[in-house]
N, CA, C and O atoms as a Maestro MAE file, in Angstrom:
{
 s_m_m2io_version
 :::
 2.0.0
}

f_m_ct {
 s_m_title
 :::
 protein
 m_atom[328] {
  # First column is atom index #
  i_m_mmod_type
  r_m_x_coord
  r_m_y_coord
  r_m_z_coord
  i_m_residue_number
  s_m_chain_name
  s_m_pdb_residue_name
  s_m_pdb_atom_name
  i_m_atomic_number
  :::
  1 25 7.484 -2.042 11.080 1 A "UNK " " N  " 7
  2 3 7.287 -1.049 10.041 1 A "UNK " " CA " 6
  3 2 5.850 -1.166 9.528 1 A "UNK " " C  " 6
  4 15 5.274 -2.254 9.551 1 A "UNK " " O  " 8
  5 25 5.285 -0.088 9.080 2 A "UNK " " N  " 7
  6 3 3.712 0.020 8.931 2 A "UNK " " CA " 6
  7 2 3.796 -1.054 7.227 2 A "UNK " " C  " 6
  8 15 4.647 -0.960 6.343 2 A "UNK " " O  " 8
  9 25 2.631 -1.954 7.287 3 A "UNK " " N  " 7
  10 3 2.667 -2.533 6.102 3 A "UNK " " CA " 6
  11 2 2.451 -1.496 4.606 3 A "UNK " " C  " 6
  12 15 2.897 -1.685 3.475 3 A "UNK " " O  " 8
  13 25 1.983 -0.885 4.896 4 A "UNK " " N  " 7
  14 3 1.945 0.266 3.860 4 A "UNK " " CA " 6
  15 2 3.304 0.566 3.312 4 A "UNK " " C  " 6
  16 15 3.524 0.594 2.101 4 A "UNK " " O  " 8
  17 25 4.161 0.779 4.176 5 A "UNK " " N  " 7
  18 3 5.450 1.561 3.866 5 A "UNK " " CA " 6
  19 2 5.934 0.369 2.794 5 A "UNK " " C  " 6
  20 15 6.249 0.616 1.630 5 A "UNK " " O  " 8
  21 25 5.938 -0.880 3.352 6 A "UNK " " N  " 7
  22 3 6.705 -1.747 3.406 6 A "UNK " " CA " 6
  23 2 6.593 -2.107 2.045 6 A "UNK " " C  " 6
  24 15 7.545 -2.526 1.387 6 A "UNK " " O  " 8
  25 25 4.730 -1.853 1.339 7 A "UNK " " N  " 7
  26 3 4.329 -2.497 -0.031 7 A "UNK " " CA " 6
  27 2 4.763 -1.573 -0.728 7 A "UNK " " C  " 6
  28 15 5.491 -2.109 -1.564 7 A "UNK " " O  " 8
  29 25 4.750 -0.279 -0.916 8 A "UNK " " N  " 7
  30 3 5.467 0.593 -1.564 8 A "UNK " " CA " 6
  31 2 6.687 0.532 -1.596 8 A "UNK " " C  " 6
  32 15 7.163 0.662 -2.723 8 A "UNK " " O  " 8
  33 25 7.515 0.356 -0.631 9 A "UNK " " N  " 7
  34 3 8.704 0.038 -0.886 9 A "UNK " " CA " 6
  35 2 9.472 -1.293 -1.984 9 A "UNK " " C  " 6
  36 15 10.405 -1.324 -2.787 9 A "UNK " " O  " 8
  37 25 8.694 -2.046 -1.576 10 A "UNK " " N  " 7
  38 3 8.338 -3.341 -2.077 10 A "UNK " " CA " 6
  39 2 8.565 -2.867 -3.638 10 A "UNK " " C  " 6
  40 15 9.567 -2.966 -4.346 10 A "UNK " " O  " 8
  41 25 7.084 -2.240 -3.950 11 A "UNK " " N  " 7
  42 3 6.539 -2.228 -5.369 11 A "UNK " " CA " 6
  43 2 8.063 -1.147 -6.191 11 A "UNK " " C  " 6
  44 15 8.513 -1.311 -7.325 11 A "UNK " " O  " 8
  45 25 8.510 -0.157 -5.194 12 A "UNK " " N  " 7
  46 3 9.751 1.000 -6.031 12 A "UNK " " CA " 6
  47 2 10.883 0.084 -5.985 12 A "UNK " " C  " 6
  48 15 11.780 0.537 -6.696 12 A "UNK " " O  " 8
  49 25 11.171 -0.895 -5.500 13 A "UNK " " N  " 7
  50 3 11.860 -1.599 -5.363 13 A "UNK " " CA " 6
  51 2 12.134 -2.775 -6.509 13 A "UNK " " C  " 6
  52 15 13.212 -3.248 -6.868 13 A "UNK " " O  " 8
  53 25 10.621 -3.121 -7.013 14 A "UNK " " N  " 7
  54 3 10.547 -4.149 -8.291 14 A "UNK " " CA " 6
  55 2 10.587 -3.250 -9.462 14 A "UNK " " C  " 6
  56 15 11.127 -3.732 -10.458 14 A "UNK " " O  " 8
  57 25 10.054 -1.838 -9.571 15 A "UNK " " N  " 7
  58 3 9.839 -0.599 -10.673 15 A "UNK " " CA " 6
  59 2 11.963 -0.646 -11.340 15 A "UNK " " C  " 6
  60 15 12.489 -0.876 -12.429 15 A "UNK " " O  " 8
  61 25 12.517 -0.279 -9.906 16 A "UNK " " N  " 7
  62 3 13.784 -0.118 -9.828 16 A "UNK " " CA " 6
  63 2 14.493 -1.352 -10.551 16 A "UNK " " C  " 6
  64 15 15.355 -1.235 -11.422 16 A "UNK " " O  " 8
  65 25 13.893 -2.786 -9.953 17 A "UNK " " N  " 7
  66 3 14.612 -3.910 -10.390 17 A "UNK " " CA " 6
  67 2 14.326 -4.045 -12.153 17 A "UNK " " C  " 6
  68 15 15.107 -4.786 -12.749 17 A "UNK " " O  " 8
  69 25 13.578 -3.568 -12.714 18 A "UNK " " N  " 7
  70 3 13.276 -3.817 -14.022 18 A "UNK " " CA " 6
  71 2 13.687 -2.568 -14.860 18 A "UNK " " C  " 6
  72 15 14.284 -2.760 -15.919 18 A "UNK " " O  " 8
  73 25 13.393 -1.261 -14.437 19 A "UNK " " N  " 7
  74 3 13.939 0.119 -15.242 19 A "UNK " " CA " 6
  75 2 15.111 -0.103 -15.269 19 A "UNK " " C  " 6
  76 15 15.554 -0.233 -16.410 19 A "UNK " " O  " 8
  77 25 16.029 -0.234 -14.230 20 A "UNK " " N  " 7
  78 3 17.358 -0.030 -14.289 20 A "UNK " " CA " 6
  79 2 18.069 -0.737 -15.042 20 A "UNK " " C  " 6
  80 15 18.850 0.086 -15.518 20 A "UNK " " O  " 8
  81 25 18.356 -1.875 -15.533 21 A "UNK " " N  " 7
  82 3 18.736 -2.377 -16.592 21 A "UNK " " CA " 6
  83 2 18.512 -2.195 -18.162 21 A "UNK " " C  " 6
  84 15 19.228 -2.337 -19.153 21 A "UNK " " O  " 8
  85 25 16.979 -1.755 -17.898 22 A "UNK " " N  " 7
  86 3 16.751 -1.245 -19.521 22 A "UNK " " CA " 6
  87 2 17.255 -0.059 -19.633 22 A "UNK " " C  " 6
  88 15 17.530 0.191 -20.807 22 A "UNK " " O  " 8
  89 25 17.540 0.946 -18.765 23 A "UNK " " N  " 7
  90 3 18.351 1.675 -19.141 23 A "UNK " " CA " 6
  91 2 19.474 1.557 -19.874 23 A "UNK " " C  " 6
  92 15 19.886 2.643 -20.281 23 A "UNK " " O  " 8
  93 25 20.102 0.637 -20.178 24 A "UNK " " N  " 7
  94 3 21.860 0.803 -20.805 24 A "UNK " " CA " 6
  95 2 21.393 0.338 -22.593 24 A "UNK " " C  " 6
  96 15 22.119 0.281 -23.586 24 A "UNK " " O  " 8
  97 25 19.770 0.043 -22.432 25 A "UNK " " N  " 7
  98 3 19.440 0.096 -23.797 25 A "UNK " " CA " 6
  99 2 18.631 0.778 -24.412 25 A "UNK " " C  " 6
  100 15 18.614 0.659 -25.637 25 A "UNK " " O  " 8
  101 25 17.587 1.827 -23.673 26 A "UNK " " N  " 7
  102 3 16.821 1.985 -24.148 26 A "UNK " " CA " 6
  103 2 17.163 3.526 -23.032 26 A "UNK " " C  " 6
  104 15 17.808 3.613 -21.987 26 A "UNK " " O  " 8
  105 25 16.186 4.867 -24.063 27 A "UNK " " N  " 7
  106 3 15.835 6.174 -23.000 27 A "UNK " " CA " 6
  107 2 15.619 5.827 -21.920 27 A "UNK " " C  " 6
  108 15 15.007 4.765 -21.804 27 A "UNK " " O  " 8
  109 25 15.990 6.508 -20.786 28 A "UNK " " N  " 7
  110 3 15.562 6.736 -19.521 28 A "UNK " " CA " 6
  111 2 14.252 6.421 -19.155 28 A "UNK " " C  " 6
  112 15 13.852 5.457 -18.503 28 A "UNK " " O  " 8
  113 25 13.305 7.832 -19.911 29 A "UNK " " N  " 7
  114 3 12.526 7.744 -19.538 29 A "UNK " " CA " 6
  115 2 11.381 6.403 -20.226 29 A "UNK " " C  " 6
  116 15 10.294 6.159 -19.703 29 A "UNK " " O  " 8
  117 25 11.822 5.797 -21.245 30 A "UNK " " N  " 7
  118 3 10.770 4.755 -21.907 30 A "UNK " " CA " 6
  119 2 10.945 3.706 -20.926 30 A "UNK " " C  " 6
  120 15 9.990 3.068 -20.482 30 A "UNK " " O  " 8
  121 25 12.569 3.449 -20.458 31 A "UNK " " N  " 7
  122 3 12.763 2.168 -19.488 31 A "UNK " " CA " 6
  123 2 12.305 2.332 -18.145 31 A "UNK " " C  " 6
  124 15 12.474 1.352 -17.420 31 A "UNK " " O  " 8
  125 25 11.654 3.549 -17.538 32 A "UNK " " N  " 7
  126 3 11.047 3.603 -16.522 32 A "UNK " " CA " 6
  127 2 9.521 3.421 -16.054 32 A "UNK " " C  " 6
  128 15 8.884 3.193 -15.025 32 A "UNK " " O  " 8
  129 25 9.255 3.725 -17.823 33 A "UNK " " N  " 7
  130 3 7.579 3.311 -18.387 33 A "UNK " " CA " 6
  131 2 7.381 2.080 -18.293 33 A "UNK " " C  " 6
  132 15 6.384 1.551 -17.802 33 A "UNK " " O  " 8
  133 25 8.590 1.389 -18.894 34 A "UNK " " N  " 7
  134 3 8.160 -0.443 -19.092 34 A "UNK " " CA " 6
  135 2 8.218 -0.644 -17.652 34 A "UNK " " C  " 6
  136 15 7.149 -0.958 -17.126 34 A "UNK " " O  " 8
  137 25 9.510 -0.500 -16.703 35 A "UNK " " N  " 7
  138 3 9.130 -0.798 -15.580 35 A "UNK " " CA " 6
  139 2 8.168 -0.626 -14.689 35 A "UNK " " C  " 6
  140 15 8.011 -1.559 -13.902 35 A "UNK " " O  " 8
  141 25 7.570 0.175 -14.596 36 A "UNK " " N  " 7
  142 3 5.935 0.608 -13.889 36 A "UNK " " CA " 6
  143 2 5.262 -0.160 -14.691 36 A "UNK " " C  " 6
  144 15 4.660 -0.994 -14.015 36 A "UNK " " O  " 8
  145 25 5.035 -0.309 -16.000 37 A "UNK " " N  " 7
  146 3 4.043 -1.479 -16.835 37 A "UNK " " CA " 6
  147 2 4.025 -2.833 -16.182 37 A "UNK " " C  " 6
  148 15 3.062 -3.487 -15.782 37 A "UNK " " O  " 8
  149 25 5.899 -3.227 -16.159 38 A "UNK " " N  " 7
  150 3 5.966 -4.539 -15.905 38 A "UNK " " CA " 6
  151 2 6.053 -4.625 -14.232 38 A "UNK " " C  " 6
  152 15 5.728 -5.663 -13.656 38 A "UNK " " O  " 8
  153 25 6.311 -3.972 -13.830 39 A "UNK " " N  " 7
  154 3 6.204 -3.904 -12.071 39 A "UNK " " CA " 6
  155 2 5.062 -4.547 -11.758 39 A "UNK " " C  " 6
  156 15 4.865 -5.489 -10.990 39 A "UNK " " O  " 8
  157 25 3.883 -3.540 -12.870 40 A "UNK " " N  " 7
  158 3 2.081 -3.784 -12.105 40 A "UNK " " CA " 6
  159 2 2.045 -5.179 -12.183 40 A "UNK " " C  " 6
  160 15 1.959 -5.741 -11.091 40 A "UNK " " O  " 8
  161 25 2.097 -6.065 -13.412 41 A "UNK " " N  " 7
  162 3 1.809 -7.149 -13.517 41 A "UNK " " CA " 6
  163 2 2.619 -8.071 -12.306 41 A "UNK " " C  " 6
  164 15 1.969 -8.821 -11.578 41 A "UNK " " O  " 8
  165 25 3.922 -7.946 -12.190 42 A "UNK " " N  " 7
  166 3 4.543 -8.919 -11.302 42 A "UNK " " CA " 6
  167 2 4.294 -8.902 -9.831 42 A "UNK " " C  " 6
  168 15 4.251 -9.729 -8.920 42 A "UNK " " O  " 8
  169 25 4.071 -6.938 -10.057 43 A "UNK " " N  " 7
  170 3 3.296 -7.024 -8.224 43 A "UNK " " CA " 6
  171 2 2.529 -7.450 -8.080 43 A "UNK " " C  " 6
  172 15 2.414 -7.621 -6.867 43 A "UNK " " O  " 8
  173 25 1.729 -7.835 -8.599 44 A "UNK " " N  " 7
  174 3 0.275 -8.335 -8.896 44 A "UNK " " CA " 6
  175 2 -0.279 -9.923 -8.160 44 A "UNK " " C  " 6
  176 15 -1.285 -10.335 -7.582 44 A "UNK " " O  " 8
  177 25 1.642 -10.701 -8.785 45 A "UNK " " N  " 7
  178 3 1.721 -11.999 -8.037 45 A "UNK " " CA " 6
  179 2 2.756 -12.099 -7.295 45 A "UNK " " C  " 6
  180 15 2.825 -13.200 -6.748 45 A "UNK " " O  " 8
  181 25 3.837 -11.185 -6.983 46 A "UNK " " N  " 7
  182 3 5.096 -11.452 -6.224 46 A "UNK " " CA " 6
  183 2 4.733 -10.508 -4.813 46 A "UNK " " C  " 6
  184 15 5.555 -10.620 -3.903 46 A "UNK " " O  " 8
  185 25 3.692 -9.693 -4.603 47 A "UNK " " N  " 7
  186 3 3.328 -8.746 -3.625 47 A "UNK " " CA " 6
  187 2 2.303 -9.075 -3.292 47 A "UNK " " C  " 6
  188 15 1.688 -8.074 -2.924 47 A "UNK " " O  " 8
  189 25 1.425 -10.394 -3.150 48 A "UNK " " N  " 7
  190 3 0.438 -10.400 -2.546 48 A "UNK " " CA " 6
  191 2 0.146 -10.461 -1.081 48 A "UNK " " C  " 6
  192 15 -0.855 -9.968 -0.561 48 A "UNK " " O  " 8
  193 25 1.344 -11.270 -0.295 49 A "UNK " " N  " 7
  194 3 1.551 -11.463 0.853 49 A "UNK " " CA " 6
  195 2 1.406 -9.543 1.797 49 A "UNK " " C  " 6
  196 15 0.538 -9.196 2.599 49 A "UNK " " O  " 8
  197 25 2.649 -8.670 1.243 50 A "UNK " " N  " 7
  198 3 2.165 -7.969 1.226 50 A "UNK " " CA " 6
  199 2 1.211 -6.885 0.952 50 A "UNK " " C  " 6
  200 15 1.209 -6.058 1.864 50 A "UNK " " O  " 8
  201 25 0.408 -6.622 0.002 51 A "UNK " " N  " 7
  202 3 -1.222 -6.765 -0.870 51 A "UNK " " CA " 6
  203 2 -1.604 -6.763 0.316 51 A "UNK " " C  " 6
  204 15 -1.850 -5.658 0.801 51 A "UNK " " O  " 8
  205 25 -1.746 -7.751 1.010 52 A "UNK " " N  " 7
  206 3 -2.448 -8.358 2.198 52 A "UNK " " CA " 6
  207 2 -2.940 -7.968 3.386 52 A "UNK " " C  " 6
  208 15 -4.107 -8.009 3.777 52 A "UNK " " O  " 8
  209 25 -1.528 -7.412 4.186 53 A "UNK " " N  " 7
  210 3 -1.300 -7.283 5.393 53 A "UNK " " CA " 6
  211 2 -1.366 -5.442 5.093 53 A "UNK " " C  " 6
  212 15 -1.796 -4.762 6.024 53 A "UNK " " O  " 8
  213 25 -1.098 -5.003 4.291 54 A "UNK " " N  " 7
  214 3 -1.326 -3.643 3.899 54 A "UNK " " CA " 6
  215 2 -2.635 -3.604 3.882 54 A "UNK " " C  " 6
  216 15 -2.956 -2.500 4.320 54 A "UNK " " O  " 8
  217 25 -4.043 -4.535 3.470 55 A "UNK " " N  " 7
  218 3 -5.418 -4.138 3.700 55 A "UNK " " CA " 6
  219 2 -6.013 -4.350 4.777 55 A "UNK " " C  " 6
  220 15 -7.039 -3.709 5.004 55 A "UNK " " O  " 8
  221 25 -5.610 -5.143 5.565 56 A "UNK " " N  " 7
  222 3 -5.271 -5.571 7.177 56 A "UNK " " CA " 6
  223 2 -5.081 -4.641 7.858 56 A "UNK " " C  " 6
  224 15 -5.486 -4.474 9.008 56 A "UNK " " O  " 8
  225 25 -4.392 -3.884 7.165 57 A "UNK " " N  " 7
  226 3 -3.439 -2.944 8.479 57 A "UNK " " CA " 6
  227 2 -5.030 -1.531 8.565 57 A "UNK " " C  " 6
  228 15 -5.618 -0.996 9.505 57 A "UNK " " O  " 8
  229 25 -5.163 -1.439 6.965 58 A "UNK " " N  " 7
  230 3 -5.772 -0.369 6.998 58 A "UNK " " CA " 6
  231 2 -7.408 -0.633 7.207 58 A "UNK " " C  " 6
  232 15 -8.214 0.199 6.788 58 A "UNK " " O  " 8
  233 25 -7.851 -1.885 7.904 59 A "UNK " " N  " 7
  234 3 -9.249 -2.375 7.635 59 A "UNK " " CA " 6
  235 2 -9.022 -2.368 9.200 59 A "UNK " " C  " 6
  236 15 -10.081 -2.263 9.818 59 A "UNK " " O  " 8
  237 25 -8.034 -2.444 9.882 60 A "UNK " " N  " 7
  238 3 -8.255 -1.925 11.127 60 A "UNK " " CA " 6
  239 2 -8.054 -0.782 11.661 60 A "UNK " " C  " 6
  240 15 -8.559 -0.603 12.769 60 A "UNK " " O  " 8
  241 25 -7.486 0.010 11.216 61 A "UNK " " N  " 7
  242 3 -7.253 1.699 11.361 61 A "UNK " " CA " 6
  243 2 -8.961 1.868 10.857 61 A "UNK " " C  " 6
  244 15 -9.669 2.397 11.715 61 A "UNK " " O  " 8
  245 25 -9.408 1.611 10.024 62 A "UNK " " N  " 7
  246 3 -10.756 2.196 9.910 62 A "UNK " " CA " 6
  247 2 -11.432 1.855 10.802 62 A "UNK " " C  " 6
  248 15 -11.819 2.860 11.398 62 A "UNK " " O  " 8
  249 25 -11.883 0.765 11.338 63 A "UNK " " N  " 7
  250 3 -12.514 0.110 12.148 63 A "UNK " " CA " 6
  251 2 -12.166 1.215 13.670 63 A "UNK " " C  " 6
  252 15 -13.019 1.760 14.371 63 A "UNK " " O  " 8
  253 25 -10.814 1.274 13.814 64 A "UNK " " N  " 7
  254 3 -10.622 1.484 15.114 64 A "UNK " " CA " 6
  255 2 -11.587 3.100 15.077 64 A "UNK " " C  " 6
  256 15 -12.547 3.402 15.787 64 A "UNK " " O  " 8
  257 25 -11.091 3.709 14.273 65 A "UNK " " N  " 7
  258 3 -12.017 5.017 13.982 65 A "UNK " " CA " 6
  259 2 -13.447 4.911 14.296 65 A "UNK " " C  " 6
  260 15 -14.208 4.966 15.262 65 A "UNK " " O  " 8
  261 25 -13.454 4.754 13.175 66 A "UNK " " N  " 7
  262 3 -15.260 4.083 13.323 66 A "UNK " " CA " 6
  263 2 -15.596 3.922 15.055 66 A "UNK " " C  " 6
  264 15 -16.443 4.640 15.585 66 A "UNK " " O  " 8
  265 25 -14.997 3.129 15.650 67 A "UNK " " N  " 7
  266 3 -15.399 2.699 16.976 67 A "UNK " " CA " 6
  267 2 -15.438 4.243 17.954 67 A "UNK " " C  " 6
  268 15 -16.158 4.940 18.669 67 A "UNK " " O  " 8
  269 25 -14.095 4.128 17.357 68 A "UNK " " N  " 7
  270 3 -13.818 5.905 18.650 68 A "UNK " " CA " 6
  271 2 -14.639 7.040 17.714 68 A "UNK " " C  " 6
  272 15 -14.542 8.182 18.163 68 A "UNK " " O  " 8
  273 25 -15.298 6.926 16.691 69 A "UNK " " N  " 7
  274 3 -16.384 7.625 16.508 69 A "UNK " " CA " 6
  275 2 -17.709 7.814 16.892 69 A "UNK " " C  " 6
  276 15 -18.325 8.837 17.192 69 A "UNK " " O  " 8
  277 25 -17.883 7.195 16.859 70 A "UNK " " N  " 7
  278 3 -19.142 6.306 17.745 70 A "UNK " " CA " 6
  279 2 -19.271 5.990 18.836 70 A "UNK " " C  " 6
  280 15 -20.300 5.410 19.184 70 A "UNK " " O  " 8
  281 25 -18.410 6.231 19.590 71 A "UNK " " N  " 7
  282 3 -18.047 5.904 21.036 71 A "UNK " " CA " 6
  283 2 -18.345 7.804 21.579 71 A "UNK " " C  " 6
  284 15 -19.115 8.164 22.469 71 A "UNK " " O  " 8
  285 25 -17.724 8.443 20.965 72 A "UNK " " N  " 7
  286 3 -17.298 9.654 21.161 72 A "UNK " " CA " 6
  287 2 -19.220 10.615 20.926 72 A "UNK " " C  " 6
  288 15 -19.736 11.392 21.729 72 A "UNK " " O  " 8
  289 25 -19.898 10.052 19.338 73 A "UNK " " N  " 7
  290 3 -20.845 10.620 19.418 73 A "UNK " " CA " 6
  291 2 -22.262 9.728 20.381 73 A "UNK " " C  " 6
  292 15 -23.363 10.148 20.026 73 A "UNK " " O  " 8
  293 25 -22.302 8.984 21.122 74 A "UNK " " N  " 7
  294 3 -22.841 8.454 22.691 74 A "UNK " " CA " 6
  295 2 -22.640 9.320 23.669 74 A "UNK " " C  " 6
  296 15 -23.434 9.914 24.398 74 A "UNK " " O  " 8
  297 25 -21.402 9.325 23.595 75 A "UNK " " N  " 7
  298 3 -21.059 10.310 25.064 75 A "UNK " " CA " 6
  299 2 -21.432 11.544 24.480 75 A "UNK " " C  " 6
  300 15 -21.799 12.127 25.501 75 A "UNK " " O  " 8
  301 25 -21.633 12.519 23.376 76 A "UNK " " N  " 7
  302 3 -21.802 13.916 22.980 76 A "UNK " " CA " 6
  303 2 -23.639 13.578 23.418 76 A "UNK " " C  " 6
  304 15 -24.296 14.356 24.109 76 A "UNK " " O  " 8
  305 25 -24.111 12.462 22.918 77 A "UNK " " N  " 7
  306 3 -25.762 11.920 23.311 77 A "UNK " " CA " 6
  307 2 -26.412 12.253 24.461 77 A "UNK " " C  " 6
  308 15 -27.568 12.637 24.643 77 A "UNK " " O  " 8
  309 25 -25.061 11.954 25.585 78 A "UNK " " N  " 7
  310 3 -25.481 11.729 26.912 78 A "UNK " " CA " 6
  311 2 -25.833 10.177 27.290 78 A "UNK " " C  " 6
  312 15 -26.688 9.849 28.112 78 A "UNK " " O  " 8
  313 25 -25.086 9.367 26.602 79 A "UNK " " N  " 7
  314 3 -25.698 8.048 26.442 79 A "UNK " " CA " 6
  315 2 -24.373 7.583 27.376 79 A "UNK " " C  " 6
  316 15 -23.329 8.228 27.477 79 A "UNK " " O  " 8
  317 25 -24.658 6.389 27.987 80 A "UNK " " N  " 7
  318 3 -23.888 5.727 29.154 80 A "UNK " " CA " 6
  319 2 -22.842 5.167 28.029 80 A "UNK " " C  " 6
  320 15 -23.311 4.322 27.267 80 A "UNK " " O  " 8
  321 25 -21.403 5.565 27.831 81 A "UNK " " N  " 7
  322 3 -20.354 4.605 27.307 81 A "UNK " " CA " 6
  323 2 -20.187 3.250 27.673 81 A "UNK " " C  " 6
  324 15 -19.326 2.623 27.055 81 A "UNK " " O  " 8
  325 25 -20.906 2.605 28.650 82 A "UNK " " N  " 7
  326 3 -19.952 1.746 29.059 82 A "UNK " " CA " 6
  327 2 -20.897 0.210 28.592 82 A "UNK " " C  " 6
  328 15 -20.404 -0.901 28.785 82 A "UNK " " O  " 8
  :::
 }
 m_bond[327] {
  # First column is bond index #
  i_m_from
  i_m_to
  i_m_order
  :::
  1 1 2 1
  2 2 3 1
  3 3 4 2
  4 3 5 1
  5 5 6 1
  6 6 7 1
  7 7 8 2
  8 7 9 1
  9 9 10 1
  10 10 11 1
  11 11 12 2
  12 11 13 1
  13 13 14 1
  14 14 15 1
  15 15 16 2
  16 15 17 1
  17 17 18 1
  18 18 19 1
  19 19 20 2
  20 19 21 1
  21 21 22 1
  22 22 23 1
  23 23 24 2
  24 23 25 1
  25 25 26 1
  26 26 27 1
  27 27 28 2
  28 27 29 1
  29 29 30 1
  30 30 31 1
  31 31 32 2
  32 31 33 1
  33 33 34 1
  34 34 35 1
  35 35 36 2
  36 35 37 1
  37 37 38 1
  38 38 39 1
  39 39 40 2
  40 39 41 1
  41 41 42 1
  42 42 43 1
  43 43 44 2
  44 43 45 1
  45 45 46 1
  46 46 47 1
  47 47 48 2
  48 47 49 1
  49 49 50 1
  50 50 51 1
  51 51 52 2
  52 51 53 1
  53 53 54 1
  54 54 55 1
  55 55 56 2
  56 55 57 1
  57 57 58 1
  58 58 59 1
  59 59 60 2
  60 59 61 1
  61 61 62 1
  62 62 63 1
  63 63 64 2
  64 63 65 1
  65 65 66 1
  66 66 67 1
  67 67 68 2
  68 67 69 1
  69 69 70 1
  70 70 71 1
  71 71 72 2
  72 71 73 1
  73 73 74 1
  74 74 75 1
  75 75 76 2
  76 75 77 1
  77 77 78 1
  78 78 79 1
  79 79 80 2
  80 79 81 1
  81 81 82 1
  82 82 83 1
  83 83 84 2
  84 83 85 1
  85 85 86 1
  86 86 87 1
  87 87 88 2
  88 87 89 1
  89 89 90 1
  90 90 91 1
  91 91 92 2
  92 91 93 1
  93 93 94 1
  94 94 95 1
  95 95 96 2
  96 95 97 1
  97 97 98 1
  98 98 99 1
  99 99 100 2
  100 99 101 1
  101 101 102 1
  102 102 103 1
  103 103 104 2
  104 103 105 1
  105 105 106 1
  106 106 107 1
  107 107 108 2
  108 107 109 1
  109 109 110 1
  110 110 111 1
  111 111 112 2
  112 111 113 1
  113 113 114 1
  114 114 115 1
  115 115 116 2
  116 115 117 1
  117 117 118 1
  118 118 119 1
  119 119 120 2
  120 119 121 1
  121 121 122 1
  122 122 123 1
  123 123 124 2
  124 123 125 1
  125 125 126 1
  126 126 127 1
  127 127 128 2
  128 127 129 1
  129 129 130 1
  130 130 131 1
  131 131 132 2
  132 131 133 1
  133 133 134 1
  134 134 135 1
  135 135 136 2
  136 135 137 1
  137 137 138 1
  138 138 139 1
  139 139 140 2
  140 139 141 1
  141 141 142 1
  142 142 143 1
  143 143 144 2
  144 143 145 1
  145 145 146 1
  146 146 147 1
  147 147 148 2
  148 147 149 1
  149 149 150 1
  150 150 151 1
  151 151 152 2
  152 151 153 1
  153 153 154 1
  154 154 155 1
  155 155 156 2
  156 155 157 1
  157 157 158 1
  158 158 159 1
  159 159 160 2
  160 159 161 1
  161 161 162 1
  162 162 163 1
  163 163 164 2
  164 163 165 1
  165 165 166 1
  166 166 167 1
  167 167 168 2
  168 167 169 1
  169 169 170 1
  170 170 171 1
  171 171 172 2
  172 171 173 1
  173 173 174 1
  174 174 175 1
  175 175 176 2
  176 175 177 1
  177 177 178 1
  178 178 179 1
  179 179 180 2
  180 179 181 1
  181 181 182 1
  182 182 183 1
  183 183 184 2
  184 183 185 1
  185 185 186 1
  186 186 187 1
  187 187 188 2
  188 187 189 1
  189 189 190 1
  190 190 191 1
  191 191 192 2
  192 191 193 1
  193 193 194 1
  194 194 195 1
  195 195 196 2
  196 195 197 1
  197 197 198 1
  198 198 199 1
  199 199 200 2
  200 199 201 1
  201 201 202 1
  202 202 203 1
  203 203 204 2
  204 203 205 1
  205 205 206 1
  206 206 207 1
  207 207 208 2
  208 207 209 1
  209 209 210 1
  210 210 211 1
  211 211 212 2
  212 211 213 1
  213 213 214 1
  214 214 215 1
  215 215 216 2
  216 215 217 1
  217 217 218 1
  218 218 219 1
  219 219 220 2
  220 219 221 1
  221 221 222 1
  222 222 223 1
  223 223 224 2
  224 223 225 1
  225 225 226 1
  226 226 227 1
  227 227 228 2
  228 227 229 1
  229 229 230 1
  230 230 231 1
  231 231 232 2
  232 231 233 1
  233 233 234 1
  234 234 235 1
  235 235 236 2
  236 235 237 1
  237 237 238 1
  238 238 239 1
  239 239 240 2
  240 239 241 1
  241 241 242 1
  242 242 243 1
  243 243 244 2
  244 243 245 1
  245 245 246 1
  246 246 247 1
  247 247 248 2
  248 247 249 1
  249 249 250 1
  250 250 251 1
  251 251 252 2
  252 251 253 1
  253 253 254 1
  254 254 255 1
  255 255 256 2
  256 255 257 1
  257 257 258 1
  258 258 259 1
  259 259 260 2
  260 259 261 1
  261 261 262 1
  262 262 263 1
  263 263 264 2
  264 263 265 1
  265 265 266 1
  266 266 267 1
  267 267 268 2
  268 267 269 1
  269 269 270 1
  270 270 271 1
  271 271 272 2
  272 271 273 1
  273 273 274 1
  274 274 275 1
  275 275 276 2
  276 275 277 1
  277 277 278 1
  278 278 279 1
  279 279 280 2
  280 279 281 1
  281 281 282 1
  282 282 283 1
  283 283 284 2
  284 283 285 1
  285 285 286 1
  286 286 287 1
  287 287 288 2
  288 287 289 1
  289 289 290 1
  290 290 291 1
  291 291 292 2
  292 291 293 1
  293 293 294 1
  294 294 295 1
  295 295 296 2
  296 295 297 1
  297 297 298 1
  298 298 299 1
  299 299 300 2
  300 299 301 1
  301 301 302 1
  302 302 303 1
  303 303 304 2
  304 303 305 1
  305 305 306 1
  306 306 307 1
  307 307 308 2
  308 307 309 1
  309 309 310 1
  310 310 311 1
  311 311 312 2
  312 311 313 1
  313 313 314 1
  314 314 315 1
  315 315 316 2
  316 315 317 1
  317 317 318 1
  318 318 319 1
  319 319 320 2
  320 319 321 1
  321 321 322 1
  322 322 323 1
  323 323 324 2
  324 323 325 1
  325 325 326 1
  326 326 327 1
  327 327 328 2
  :::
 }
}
């Protein structure tokens, strides 16, 4: 699964673990506020692993670009790819 998916899931997953209980005391919508408040902070240290591999994932998707960009404007050059 793409690490991206996985940290978002992750993070609606901790939002969920903390709103949902304050619900049976508090509005809906205030206990969904604290949870996104308190989510940020805990993702902060319980999501770093993923944090991680999610900037990983996407520090090589750029890279790979970058390359087949540059690869692509050589050959538009007339310049030998190889």
């Amino acid at each position: 699964m793409n690490p991206a998916v996985k940290f978002y899931l992750a993070r609606l997953a901790l939002v969920a673990v903390v709103a949902v209980p304050l619900m049976f005391f508090i509005n809906a919508l205030l206990a969904v506020a604290a949870g996104l408040l308190v989510s940020m902070v805990l993702g902060y240290v319980l999501l770093r692993r993923q944090r991680e591999e999610m900037i990983a994932h996407i520090d090589a998707a750029v890279k790979r670009r970058r390359d087949e960009k540059q690869r692509l404007r050589s050959e538009l050059a007339g310049e030998d790819a190889s």
